[in-house]
VEXVO-124948 format. One record per residue (C-alpha): residue number from 1; chain; residue in three letters; x, y, z. Coordinates in nm, 3 decimals, padded with zeros to 5 digits. Each point is the difference from the previous one (the first is absolute). Example, Ala and Ser with C-alpha at 12.3 -4.5 7.8 and 13.67 -1.06 7.14 Angstrom:
2
[1; 'A'; 'ALA'; [01.230; -00.450; 00.780]],
[2; 'A'; 'SER'; [00.137; 00.344; -00.066]],
// end
This chain:
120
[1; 'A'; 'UNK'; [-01.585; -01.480; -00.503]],
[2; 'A'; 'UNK'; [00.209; 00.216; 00.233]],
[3; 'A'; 'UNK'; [00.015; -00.014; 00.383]],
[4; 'A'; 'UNK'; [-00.123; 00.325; 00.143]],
[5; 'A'; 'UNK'; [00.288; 00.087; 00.296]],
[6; 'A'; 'UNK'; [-00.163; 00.244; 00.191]],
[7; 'A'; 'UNK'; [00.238; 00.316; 00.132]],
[8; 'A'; 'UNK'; [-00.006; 00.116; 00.369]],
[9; 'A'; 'UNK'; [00.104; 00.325; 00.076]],
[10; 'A'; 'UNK'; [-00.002; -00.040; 00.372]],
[11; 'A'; 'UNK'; [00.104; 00.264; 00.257]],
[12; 'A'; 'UNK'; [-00.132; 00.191; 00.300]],
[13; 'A'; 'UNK'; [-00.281; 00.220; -00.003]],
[14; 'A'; 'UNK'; [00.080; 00.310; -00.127]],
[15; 'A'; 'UNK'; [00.270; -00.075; -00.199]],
[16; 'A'; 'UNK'; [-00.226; 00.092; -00.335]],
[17; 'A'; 'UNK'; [-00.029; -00.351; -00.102]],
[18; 'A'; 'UNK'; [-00.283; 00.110; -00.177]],
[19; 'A'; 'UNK'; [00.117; 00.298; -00.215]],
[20; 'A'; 'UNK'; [00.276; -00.199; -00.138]],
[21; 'A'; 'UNK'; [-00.276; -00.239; -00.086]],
[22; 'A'; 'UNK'; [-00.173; 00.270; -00.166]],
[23; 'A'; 'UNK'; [00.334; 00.156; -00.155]],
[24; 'A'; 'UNK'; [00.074; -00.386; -00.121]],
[25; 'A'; 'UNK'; [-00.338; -00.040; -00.184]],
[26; 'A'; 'UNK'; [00.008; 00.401; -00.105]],
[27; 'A'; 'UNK'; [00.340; -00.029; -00.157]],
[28; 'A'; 'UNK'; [-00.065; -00.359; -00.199]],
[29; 'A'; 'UNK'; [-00.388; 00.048; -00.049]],
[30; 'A'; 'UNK'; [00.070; -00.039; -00.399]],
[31; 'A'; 'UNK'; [00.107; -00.349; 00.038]],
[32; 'A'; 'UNK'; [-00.358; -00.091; 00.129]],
[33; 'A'; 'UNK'; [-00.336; -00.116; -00.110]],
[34; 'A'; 'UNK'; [-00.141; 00.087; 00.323]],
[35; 'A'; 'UNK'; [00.165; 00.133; 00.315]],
[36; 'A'; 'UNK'; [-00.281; -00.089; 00.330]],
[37; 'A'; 'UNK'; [00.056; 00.134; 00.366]],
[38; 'A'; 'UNK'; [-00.116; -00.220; 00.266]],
[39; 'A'; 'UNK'; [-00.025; 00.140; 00.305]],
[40; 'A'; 'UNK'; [00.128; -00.315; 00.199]],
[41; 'A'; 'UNK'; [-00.006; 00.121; 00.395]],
[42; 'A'; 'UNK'; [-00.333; -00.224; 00.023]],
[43; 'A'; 'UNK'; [-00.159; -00.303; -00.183]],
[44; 'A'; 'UNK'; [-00.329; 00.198; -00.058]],
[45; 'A'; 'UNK'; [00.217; 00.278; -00.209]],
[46; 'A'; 'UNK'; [00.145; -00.249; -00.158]],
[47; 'A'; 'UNK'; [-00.309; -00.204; -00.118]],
[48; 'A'; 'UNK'; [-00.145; 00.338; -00.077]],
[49; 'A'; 'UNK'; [00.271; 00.115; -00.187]],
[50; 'A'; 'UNK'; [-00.010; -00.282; -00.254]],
[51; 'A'; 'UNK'; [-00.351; -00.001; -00.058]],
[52; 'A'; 'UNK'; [00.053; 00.287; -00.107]],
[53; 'A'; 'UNK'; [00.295; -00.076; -00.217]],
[54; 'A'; 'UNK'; [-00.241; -00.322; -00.129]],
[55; 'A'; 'UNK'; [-00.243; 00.259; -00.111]],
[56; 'A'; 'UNK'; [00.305; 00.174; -00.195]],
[57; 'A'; 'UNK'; [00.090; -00.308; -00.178]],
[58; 'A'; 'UNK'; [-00.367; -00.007; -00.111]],
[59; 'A'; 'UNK'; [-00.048; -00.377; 00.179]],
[60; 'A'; 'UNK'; [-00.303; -00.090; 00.185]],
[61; 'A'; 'UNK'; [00.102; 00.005; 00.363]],
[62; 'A'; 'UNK'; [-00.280; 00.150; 00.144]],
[63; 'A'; 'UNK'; [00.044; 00.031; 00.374]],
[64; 'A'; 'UNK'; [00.055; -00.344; 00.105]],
[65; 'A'; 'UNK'; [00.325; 00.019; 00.120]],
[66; 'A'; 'UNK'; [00.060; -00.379; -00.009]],
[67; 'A'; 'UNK'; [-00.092; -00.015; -00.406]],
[68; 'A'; 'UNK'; [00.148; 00.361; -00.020]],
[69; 'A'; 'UNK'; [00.402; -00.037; 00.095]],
[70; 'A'; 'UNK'; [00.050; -00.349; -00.202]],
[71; 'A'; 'UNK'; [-00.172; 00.166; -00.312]],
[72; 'A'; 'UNK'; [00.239; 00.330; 00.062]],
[73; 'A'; 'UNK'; [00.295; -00.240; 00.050]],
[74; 'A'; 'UNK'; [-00.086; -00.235; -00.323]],
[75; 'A'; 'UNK'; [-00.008; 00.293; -00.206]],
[76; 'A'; 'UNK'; [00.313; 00.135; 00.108]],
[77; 'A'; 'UNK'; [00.169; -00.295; -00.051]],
[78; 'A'; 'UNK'; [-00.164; -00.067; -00.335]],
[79; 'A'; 'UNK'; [00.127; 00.382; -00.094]],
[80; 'A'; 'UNK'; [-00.397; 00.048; -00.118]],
[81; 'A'; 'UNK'; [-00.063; 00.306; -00.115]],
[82; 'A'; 'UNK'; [00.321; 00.122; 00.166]],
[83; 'A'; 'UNK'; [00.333; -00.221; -00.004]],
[84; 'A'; 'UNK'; [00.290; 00.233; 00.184]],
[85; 'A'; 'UNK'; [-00.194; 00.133; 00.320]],
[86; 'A'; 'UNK'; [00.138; 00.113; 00.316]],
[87; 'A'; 'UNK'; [-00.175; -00.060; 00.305]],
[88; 'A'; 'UNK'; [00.121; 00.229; 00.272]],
[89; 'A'; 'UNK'; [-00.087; -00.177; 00.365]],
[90; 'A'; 'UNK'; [00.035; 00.337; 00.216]],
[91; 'A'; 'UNK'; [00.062; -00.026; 00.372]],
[92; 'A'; 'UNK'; [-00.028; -00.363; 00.045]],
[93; 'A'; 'UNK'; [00.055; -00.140; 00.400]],
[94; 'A'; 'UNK'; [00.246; -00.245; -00.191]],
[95; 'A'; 'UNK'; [00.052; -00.108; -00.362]],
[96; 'A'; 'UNK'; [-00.145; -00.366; 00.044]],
[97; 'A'; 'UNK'; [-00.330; 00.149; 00.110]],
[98; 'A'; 'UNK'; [-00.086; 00.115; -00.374]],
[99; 'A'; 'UNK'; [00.133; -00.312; -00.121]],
[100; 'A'; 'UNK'; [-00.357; -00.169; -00.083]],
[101; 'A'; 'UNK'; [-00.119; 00.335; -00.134]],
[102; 'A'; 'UNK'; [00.285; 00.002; -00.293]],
[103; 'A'; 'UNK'; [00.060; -00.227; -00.340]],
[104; 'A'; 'UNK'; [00.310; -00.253; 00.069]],
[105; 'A'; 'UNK'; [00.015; 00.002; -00.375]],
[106; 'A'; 'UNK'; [00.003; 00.249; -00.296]],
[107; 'A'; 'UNK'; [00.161; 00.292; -00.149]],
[108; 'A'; 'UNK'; [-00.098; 00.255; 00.237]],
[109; 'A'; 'UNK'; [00.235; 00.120; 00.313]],
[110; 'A'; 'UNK'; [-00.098; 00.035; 00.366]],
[111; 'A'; 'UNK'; [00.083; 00.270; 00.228]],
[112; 'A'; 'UNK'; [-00.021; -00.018; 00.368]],
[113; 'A'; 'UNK'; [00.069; 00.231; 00.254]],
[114; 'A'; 'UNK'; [00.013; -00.119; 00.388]],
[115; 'A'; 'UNK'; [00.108; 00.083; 00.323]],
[116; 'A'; 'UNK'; [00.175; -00.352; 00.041]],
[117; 'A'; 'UNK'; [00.235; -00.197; -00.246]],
[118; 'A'; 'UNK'; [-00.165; -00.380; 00.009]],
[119; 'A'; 'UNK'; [-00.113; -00.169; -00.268]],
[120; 'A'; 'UNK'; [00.033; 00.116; -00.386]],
// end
């Protein structure tokens, strides 16, 4: 299985980080299963955001957000039902703080845009 190497698009505010993102996943959205946007300025959108996505992949998650983000993750990685996803991680404070939300392995990609450059 693959090693998922997430992407940072880093920059300062303002610097449309975010449409680029959006151009990115526009421009390439016939090479995915699945493209999900995760709002990623807080844990709670986060968490939110891929209960949400769980519900998409038709998986039990329910809203236990400790059963929820493994199951998400283990699906993802798995490539059940979808195996070339993009996850889009959209204003994150840095790239390592989505790190636990997002499959290591897999066949999917992961986007992440951030204000600073650490990690990913």
């Amino acid at each position: 299985m693959a090693a998922v190497l997430p992407q940072a698009l880093p920059g300062e505010g303002g610097v449309c980080k975010s449409r680029i993102a959006i151009e990115y996943a526009y421009r390439h959205r016939n090479k995915y299963d699945v493209i999900w946007w995760v709002p990623a300025e807080r844990p709670a959108g986060i968490l939110a955001s891929l209960i949400e996505l769980g519900d998409r992949l038709d998986l039990d998650v329910g809203n236990e957000v400790i059963s929820a983000v493994p199951k998400v993750r283990d699906a993802l990685r798995a490539g059940i039902p979808y195996g070339n996803w993009l996850l889009v991680f959209d204003n994150a404070e840095n790239p390592e703080t989505v790190r636990d939300y997002s499959p290591e392995e897999g066949s999917g990609k992961v986007l992440i845009t951030s204000v600073t450059r650490s990690g990913a």
